[in-house]
C-alpha positions, 0 to 999 in steps of 0.5 A: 500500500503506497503512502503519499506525503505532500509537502512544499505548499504556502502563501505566495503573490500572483506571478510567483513561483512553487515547487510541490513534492510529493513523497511515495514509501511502499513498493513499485513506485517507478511502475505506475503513473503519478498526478497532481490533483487540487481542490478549492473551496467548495469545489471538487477535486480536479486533475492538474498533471499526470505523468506516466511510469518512466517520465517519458510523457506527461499531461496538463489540465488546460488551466496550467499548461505552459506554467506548471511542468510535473517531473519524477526521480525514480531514484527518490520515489518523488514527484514534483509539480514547479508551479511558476506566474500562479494566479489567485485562481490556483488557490487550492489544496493540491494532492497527488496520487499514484494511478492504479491501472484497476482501481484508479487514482488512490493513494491520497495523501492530506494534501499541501495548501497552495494560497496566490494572494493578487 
């Protein structure tokens, strides 16, 4: 069972920049996809980026495409998410999660806020 640690969140001007980690204990990370998830208040959560087992592709909810770039350390069973020209709108708790090719995504950690004052 994957445990999932998400760090590196916190209060940040628009046209800033973050970087999330997300850290993975438990076997196999470097064979499944990991993404990035966000939930604002009162909303659902919402995919953000994804990227496959080996790092070779990746994929971006069209909100953050061109300002957000997810990358792994396989080595390091971590997931990043660089987060640069954030917006108020990004405001969210983020969460990443490990894709189980039967079950979906899973894995949830408690997440790390994300707050874009303007």
């Amino acid at each position: 069972q994957v445990q999932l640690v998400e760090s590196g969140g916190g209060l940040v001007q628009a046209g800033g920049s973050l970087t999330l980690t997300c850290a993975a204990t438990g076997r196999g990370f470097s064979n499944y996809a990991m993404g990035w998830f966000r939930q604002a208040p009162g909303k659902e959560r919402w995919f953000v980026a994804a990227i496959t087992s080996g790092g070779s592709n990746t994929y971006y909810t069209d909100s953050v495409e061109g300002r957000f770039t997810i990358s792994r350390d396989n080595a390091k069973n971590t997931v990043y998410l660089q987060m640069n020209s954030l917006k108020p709108e990004d405001t969210a708790v983020y969460y990443c999660a490990q894709e189980n090719r039967v079950t979906g995504w899973g894995g949830w950690g408690q997440g790390t806020q994300v707050t874009v004052s303007s």
